[in-house]
ZAKOLKE-944289 format. One record per residue: x, y, z of N, C-alpha, C in turn. Coordinates in pm, whole numbers, padded with zeros to 5 digits, always signed. Example, Ala and Ser with C-alpha at 12.3 -4.5 7.8 and 13.67 -1.06 7.14 Angstrom:
<sites>
+01319-00569+00780+01230-00450+00780+01320-00330+00780;+01285-00225+00708+01367-00106+00714+01290+00003+00787;
</sites>
This chain:
<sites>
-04089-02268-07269-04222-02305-07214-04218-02449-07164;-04271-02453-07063-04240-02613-06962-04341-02698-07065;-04304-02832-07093-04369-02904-07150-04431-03026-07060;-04475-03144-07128-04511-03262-07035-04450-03412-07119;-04402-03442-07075-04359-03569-07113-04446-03732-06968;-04530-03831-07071-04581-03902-07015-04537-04059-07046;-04546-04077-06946-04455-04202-06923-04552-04307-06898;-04544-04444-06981-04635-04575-06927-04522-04645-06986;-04549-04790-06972-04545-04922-07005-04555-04961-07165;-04673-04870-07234-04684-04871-07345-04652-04791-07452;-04598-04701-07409-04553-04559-07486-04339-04557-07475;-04310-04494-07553-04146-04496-07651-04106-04497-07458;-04140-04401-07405-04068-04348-07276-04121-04459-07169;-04063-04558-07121-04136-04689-07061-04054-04649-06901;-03964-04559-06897-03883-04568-06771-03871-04440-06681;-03881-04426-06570-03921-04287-06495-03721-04199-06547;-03661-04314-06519-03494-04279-06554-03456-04181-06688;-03567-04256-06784-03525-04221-06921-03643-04061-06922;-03744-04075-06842-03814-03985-06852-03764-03833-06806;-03661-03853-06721-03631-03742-06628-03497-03710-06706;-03413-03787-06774-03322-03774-06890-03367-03645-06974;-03495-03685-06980-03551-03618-07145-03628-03475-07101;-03639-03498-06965-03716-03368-06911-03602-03198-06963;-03666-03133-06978-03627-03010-06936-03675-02935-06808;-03587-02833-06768-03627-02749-06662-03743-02740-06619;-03849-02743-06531-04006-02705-06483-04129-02759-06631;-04020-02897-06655-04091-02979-06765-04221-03071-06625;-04309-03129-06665-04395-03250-06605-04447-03368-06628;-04390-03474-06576-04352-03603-06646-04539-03646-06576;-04623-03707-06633-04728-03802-06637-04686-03930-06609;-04727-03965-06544-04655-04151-06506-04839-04230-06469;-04825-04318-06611-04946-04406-06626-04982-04484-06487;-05032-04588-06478-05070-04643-06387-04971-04812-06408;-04915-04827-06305-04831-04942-06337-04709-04948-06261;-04586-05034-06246-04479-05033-06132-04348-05014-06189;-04277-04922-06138-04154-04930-06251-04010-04892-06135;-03930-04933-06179-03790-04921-06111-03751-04790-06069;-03723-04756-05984-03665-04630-05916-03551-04685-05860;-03396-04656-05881-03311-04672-05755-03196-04568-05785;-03223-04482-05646-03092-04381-05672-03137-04266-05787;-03253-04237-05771-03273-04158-05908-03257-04006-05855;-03173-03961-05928-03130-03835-05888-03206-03698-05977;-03274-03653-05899-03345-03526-05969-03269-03376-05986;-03228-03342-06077-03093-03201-06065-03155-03063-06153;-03252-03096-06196-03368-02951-06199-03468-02979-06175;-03581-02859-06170-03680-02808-06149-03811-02903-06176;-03892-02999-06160-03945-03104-06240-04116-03094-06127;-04185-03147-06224-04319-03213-06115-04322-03330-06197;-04305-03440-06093-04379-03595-06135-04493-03629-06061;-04597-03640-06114-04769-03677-06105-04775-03845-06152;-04803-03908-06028-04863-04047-06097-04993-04030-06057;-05111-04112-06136-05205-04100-06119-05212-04313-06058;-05367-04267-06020-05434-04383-05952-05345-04571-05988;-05259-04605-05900-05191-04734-05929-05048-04719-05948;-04983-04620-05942-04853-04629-05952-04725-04619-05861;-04631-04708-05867-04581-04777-05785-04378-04760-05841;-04338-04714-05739-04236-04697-05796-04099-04802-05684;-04092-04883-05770-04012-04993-05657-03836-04930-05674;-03756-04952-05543-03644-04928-05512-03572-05034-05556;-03648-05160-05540-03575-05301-05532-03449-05330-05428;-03501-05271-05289-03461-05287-05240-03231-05246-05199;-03215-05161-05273-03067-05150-05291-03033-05007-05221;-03149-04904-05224-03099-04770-05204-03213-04679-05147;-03167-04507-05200-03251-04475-05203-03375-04495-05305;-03483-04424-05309-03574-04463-05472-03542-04331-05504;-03617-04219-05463-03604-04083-05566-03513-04001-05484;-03384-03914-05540-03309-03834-05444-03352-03677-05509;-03368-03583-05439-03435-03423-05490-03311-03375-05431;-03215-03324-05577-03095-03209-05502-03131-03087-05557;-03196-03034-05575-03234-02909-05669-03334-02838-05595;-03412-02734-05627-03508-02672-05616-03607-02673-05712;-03708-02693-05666-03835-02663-05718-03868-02778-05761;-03879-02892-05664-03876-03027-05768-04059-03048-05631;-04149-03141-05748-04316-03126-05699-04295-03306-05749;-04335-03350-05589-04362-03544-05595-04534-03539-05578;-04631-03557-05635-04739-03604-05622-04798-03707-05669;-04898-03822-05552-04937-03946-05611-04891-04026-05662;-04771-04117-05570-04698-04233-05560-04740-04268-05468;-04652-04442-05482-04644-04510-05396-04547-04559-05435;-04446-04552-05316-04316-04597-05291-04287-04710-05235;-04200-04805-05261-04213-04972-05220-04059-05022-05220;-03994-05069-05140-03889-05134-05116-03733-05060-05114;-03725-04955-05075-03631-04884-05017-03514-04940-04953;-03372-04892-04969-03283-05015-04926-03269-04968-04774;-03250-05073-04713-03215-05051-04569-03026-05092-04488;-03013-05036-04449-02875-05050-04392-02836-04986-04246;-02729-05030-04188-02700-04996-04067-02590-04888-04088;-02550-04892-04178-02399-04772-04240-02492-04659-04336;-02589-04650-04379-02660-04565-04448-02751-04553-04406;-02803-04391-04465-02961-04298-04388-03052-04340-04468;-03038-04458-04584-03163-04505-04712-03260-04424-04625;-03363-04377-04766-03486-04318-04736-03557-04309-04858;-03662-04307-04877-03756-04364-04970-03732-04241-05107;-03749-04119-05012-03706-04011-05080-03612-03920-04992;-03485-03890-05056-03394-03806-04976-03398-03614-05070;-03361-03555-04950-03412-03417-05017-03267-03352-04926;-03197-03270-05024-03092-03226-04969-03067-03051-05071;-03035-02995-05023-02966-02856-04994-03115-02769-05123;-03243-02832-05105-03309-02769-05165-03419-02675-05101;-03496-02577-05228-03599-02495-05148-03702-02515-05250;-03815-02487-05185-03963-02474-05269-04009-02599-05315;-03945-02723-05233-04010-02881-05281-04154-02914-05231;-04172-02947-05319-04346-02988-05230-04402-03176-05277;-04377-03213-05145-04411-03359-05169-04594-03352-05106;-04644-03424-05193-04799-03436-05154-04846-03573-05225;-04938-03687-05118-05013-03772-05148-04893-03875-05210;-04836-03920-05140-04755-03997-05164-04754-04129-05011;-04750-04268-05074-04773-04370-04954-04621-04465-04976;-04561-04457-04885-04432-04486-04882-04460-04630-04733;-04431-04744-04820-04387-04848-04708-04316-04918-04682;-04316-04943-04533-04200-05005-04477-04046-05011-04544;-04007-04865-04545-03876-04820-04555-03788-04795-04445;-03662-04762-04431-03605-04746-04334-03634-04557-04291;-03552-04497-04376-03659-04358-04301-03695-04341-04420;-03840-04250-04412-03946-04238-04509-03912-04153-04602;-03886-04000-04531-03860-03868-04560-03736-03832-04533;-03582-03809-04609-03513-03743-04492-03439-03618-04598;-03493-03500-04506-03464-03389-04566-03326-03323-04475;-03249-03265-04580-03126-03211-04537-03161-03042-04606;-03047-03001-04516-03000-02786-04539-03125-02795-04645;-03189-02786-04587-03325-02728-04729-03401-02628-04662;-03566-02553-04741-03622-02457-04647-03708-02430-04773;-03819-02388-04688-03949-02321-04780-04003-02454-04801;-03982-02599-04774-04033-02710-04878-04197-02742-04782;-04263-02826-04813-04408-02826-04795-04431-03002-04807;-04432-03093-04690-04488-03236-04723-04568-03251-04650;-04668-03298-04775-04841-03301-04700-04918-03462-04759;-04978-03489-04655-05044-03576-04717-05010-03700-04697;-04884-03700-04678-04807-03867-04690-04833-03924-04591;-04825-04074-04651-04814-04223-04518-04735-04287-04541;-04672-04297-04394-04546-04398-04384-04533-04500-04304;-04619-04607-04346-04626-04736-04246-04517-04806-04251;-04433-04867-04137-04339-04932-04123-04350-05021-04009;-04274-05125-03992-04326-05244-03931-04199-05273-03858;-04131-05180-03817-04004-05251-03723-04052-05271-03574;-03979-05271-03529-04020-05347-03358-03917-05287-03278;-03769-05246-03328-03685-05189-03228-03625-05068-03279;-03583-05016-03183-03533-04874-03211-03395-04855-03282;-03335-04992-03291-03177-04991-03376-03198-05070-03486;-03362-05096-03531-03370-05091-03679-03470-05052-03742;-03479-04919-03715-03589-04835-03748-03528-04698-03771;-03576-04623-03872-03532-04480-03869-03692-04419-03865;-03667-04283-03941-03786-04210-03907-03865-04203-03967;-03980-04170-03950-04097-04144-04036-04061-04017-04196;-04052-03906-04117-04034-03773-04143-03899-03731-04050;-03783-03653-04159-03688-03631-04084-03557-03508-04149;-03621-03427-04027-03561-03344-04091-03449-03258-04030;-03321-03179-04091-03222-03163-03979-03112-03050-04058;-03112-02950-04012-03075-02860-04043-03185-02758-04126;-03277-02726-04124-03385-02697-04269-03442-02569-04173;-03538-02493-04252-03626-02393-04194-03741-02385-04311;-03805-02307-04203-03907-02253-04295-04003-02377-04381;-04053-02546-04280-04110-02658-04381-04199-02626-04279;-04324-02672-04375-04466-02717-04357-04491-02867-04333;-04524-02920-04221-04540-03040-04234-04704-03067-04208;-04721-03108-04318-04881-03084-04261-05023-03235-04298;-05071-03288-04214-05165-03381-04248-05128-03472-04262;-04982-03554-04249-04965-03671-04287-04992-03772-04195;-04972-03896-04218-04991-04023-04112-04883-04094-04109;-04832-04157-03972-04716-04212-03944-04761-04277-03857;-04662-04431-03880-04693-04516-03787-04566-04659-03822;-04530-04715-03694-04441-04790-03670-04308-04778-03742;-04288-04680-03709-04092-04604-03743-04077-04582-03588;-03949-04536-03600-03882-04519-03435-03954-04374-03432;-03905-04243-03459-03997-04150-03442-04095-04101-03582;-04190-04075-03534-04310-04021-03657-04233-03873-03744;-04220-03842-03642-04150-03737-03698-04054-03661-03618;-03855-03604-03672-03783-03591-03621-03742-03442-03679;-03683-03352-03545-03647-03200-03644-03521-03199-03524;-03441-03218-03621-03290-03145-03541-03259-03040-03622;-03247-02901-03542-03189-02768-03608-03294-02738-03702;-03384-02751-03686-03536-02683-03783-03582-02564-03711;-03624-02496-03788-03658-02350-03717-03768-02303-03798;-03839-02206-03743-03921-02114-03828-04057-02196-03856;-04078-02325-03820-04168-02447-03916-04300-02437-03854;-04394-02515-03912-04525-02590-03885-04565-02693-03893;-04556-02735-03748-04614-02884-03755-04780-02930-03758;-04894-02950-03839-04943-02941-03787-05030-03048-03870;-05123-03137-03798-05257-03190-03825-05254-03303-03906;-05099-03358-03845-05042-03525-03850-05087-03620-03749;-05090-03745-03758-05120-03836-03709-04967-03929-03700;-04975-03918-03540-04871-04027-03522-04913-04127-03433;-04909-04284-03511-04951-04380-03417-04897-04504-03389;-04853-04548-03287-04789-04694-03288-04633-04667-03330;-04588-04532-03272-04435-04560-03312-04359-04599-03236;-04244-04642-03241-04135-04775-03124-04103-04617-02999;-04027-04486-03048-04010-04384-02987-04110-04288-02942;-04076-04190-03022-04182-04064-03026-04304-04046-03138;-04405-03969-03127-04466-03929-03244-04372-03851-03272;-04325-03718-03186-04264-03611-03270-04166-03593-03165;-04033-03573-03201-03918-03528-03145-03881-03403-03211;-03829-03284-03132-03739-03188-03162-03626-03154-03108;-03522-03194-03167-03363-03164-03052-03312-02986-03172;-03271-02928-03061-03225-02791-03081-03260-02760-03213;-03448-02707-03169-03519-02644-03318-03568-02484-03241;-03560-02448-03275-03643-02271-03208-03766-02216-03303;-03829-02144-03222-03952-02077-03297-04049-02128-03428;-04045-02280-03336-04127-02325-03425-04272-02407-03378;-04377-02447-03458-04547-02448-03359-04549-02569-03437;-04640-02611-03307-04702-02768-03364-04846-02730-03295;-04926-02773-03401-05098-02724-03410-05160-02867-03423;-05292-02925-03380-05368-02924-03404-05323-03120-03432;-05233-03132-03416-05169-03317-03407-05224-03412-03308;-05221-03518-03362-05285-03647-03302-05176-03758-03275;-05125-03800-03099-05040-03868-03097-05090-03981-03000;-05087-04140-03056-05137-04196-02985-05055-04325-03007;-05039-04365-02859-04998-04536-02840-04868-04531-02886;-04774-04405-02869-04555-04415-02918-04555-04462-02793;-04447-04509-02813-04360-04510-02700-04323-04376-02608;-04371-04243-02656-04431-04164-02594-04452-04046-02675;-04531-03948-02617-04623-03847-02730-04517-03804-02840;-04462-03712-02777-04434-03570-02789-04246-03546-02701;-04124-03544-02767-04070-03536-02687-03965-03402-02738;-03985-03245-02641-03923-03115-02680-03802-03102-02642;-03666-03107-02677-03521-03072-02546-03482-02984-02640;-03377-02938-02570-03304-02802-02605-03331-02706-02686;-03436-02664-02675-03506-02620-02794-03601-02482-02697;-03622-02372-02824-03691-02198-02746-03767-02212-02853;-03893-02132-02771-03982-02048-02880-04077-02131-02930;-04115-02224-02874-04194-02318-02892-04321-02285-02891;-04441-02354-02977-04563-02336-02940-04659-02440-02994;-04754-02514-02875-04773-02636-02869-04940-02623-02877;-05046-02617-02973-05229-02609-02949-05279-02698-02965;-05370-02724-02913-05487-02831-02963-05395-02938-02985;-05361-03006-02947-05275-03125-03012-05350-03245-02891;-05364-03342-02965-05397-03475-02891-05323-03611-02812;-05308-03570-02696-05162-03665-02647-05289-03743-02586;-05270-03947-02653-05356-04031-02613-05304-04132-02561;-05321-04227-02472-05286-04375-02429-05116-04411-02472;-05019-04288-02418-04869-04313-02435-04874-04345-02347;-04859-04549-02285-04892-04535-02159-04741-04679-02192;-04707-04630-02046-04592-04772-02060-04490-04712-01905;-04433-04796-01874-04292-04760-01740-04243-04675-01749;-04182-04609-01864-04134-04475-01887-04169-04382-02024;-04318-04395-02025-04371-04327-02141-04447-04202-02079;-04495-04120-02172-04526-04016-02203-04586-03917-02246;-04655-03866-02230-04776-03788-02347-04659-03644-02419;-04631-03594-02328-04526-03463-02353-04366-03481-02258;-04280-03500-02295-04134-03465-02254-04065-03336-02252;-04052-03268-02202-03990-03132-02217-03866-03158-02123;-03782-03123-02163-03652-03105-02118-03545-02999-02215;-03514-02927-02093-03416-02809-02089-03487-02735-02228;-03612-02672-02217-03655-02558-02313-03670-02434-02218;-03691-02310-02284-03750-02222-02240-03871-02136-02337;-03928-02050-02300-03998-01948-02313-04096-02003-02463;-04158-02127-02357-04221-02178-02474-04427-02166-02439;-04478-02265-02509-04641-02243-02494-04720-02386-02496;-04791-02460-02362-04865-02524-02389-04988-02546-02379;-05076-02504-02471-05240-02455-02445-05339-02534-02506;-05441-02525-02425-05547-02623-02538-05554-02741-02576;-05453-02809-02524-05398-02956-02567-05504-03055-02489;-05503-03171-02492-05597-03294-02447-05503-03350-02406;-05459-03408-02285-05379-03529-02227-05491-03592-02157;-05474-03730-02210-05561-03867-02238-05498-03994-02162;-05550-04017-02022-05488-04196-02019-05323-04205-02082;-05221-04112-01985-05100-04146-02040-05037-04155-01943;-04895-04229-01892-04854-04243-01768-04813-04181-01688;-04791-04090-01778-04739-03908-01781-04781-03848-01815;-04892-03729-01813-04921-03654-01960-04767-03550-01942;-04749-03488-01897-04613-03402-01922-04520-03432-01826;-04443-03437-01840-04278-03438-01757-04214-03324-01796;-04168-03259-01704-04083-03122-01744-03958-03134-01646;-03860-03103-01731-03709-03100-01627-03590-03005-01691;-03581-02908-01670-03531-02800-01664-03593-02729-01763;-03669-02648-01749-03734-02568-01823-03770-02433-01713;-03804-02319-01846-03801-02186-01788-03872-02109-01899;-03968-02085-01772-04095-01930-01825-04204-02011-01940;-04245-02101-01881-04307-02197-02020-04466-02173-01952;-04566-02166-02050-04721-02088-01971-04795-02213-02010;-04865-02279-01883-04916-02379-01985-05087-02365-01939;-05165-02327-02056-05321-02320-02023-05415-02337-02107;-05558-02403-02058-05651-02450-02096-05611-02576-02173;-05558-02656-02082-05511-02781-02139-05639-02886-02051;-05654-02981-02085-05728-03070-02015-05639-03184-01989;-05612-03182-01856-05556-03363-01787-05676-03446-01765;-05676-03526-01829-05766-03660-01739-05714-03791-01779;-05734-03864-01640-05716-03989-01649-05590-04063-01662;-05498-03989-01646-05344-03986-01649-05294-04071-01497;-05186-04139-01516-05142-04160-01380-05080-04065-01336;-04966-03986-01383-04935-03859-01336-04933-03702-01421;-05027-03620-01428-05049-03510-01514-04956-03403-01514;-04898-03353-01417-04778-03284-01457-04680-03380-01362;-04582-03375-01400-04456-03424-01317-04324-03357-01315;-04298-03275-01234-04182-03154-01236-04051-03249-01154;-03968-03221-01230-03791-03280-01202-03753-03153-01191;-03605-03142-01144-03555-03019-01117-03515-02925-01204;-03491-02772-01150-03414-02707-01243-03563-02616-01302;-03667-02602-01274-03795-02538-01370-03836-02460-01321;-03841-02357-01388-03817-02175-01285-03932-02150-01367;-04018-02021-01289-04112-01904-01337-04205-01968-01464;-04294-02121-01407-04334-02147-01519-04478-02135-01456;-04573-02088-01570-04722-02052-01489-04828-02183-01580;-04863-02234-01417-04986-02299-01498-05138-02219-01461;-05211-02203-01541-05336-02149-01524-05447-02154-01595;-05552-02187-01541-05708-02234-01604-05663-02357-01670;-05619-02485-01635-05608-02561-01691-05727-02710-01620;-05793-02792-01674-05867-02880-01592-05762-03028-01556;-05781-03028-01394-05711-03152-01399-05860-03252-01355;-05903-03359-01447-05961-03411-01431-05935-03577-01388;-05949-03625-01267-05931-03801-01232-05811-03842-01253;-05707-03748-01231-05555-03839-01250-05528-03854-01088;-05425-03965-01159-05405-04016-01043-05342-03914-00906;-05194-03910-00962-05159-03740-00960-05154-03627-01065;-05242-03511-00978-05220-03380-01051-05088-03305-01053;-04998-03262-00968-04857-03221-00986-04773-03320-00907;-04644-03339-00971-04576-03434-00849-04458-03305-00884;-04381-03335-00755-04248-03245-00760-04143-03363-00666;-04029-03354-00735-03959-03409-00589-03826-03375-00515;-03862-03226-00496-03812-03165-00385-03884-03041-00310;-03850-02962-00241-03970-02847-00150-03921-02730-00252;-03863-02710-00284-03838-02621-00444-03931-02566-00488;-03960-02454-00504-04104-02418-00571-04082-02269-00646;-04058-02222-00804-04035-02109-00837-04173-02054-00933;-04280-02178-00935-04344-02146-01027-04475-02135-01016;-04570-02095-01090-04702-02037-01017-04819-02118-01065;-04934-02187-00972-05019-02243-00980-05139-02197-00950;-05228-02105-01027-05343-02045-01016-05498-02056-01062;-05571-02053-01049-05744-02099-01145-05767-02177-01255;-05690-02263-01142-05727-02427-01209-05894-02504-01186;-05898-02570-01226-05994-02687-01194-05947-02816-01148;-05967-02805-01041-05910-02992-00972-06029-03072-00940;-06059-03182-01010-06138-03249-00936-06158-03325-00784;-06037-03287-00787-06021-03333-00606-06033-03226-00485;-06058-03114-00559-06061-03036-00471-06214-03019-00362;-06140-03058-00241-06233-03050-00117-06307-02933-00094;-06305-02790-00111-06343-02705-00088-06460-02648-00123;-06547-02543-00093-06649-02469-00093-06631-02323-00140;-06748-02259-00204-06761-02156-00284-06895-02091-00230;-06877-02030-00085-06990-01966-00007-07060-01861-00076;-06987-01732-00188-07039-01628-00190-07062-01652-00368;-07041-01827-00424-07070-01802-00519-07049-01741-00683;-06923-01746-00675-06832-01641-00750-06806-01727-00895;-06745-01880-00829-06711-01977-00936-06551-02015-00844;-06516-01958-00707-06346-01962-00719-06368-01967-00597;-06301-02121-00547-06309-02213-00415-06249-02097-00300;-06294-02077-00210-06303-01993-00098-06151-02061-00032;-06109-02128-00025-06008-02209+00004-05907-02269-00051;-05749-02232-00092-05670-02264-00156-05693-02431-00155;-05601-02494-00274-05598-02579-00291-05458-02647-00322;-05382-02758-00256-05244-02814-00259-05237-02954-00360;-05224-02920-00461-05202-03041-00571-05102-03155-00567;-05016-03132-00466-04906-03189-00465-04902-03268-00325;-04938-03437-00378-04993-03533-00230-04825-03561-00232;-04797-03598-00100-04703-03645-00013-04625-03762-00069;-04756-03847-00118-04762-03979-00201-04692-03979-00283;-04707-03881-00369-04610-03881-00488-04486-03864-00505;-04440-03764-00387-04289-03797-00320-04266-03857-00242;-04342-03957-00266-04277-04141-00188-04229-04183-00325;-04351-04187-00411-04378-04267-00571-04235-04239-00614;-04231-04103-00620-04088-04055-00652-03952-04134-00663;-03976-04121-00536-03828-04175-00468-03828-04340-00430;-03940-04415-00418-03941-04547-00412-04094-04640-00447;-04051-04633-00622-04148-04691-00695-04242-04766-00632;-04172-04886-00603-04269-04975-00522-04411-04970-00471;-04382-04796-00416-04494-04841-00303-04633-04781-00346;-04579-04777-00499-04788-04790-00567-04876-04837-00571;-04807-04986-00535-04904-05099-00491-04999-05019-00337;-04959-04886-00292-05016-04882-00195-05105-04763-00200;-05122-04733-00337-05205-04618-00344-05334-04562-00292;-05451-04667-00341-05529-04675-00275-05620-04688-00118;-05514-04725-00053-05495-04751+00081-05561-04647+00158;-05605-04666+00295-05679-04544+00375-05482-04517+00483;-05396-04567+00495-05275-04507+00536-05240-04417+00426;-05250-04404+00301-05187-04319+00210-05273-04229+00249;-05431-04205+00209-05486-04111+00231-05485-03999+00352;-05448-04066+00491-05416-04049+00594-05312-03937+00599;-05179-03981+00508-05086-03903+00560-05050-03785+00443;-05175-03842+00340-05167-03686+00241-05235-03618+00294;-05333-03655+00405-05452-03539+00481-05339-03451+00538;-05282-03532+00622-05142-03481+00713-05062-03370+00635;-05030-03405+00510-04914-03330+00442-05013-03198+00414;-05129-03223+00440-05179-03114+00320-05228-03030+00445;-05197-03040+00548-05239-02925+00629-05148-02871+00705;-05088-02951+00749-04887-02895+00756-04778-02952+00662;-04746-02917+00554-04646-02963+00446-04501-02943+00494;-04495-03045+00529-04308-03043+00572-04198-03109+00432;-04265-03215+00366-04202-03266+00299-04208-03188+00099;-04318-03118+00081-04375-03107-00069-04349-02923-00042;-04332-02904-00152-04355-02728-00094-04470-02614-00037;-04412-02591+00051-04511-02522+00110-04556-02404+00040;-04530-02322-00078-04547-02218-00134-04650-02271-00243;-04669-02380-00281-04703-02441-00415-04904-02476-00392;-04963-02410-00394-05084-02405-00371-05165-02330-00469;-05329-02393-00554-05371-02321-00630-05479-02193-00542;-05394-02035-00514-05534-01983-00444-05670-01947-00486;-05681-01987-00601-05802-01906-00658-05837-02080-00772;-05894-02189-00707-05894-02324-00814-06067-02278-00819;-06095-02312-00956-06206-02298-00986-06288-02371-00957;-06419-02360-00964-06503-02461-00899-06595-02584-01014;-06629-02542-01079-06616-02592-01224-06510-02616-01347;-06539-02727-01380-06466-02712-01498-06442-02624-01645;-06347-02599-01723-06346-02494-01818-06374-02570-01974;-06483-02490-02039-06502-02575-02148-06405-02615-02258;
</sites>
């Protein structure tokens, strides 16, 4: 029968070390309120450690603080403090390796080098946590949340902010990302390099160095998620590169310099997303076949699609453009008159930055009138025929 062993300052058991010594199997250690040494502490059965309100478990700076090699090991209500950092080691506040059924919850981990870093594990569940970190560059910063090789994790509700990415999944599959906050990170909120069939719901990414960034990676599925003010020379709200047969719906792109960039991607559906206020809302690079956008609102960006070549495999249908010139005689809701999203301008922008300084201009306007009624340069196939006349709620 699992017992409890409680640990303070004032009681025989004064040390989390000596506590986890004395534990048995799916035993649960109590940890008083107060600060006590963690370094390198290796967990090798089944355990829940609960600190309650004030407790503080310092690394002193040398290593990791708590390492989970086992299964079934439960971290709730810490706070983690001084984690060792190095350029030859992955230090991480808590490291989690070849386990299943871990569940970290309500735990505030700061300014460590990476926060979370989970290895070959699956089924595990981290909720709740914050990982403020205060680096400034990307070659001395690790991750928020990081995980790589694993399946089947819940990542759910936590907050991240100033790590290189908020959160990282190489070779994760099966997972849920959902209803984290990533803000102020040097990279990404969330990166995934070669993860499959896995959803990110309902996330808040604001002010990385850019949102959201998807590559080599299938089976994706992207809702409600909040891409805000990733605004910078080569930032980002969404990055997609080389995915396929993925989903982006429902999402908010907010004032970002980009809300999406896509470059080689295939069969990806992206709808009822809202663009506004973006300098460029979609931006297609080469290589992106049979991808459908539809009912999506592009509201006040600067540009709504840029492309930069006459290339066109993919389908643009009952949208909402706010720029759209056209009329709706019989009343229906669906502009009597196709609509060409793709100004001339932007394959200048394209190909010679510079000449943004000339955006505004009545010559720019001039010769997107031009492009848009004989298109020699943008594709001529690439037109919304049926753009809605209102916006979609």
């Amino acid at each position: 029968m699992a017992g409890t062993i409680h640990l303070s300052h004032s009681s025989r058991i004064s040390s989390l070390e000596k506590a986890v010594e004395l534990a048995e199997a799916s035993d649960t250690i109590q940890i008083k309120a107060g600060t006590y040494k963690s370094v390198n502490l290796e967990l090798k059965k089944p355990l829940t450690i609960i600190g309650e309100a004030g407790v503080v478990l310092d690394g002193n700076n040398e290593g990791y603080i708590l390492r989970i090699l086992c299964n079934d090991v439960r971290l709730k209500g810490l706070k983690l403090i001084n984690a060792g950092k190095s350029y030859t080691r992955d230090y991480a506040a808590i490291y989690i390796s070849h386990s299943s059924n871990f569940h970290i919850d309500q735990i505030e981990i700061v300014d460590p080098f990476f926060g979370i870093l989970i290895e070959k594990s699956s089924n595990g569940r981290v909720q709740h946590v914050k990982v403020f970190g205060t680096s400034k560059q990307e070659d001395d910063a690790g991750n928020g949340i990081h995980a790589w090789h694993c399946s089947n994790l819940n990542i759910h509700a936590n907050e991240i902010q100033g790590m290189r990415d908020g959160i990282y999944l190489e070779f994760v599959d099966d997972s849920l990302i959902d209803k984290n906050k990533a803000v102020g990170n040097i990279r990404y909120g969330l990166h995934f390099m070669f993860s499959n069939h896995d959803r990110y719901h309902n996330n808040h990414f604001k002010n990385n160095g850019a949102g959201v960034a998807v590559m080599f990676s299938k089976f994706i599925e992207m809702r409600n998620n909040e891409f805000l003010e990733n605004w910078g020379t080569s930032s980002y709200g969404l990055l997609l590169k080389e995915i396929y047969d993925a989903e982006v719906k429902d999402n908010l792109f907010y004032q970002n310099t980009t809300a999406v960039f896509i470059d080689g991607t295939t069969r990806l559906k992206y709808a009822g997303n809202t663009f506004k206020l973006n300098g460029w809302a979609i931006r297609v690079s080469g290589g992106c076949y049979e991808n459908e956008i539809t009912a999506n609102n592009f509201i006040s960006n600067s540009f709504d699609v840029s492309y930069n070549s006459r290339v066109n495999d993919n389908t643009v249908n009952g949208n909402f453009w706010s720029e759209y010139g056209g009329y709706d005689l019989d009343r229906d809701g669906v502009g009597d008159v196709p609509h060409r999203p793709v100004k001339l301008f932007s394959y200048i922008v394209n190909r010679t930055p510079e000449t943004i300084v000339m955006m505004r201009s009545l010559f720019v306007d001039l010769i997107n009138f031009s492009e848009r009624i004989t298109p020699v340069f943008t594709p001529d196939n690439l037109m919304d025929e049926t753009p809605a006349m209102n916006p979609f709620p």
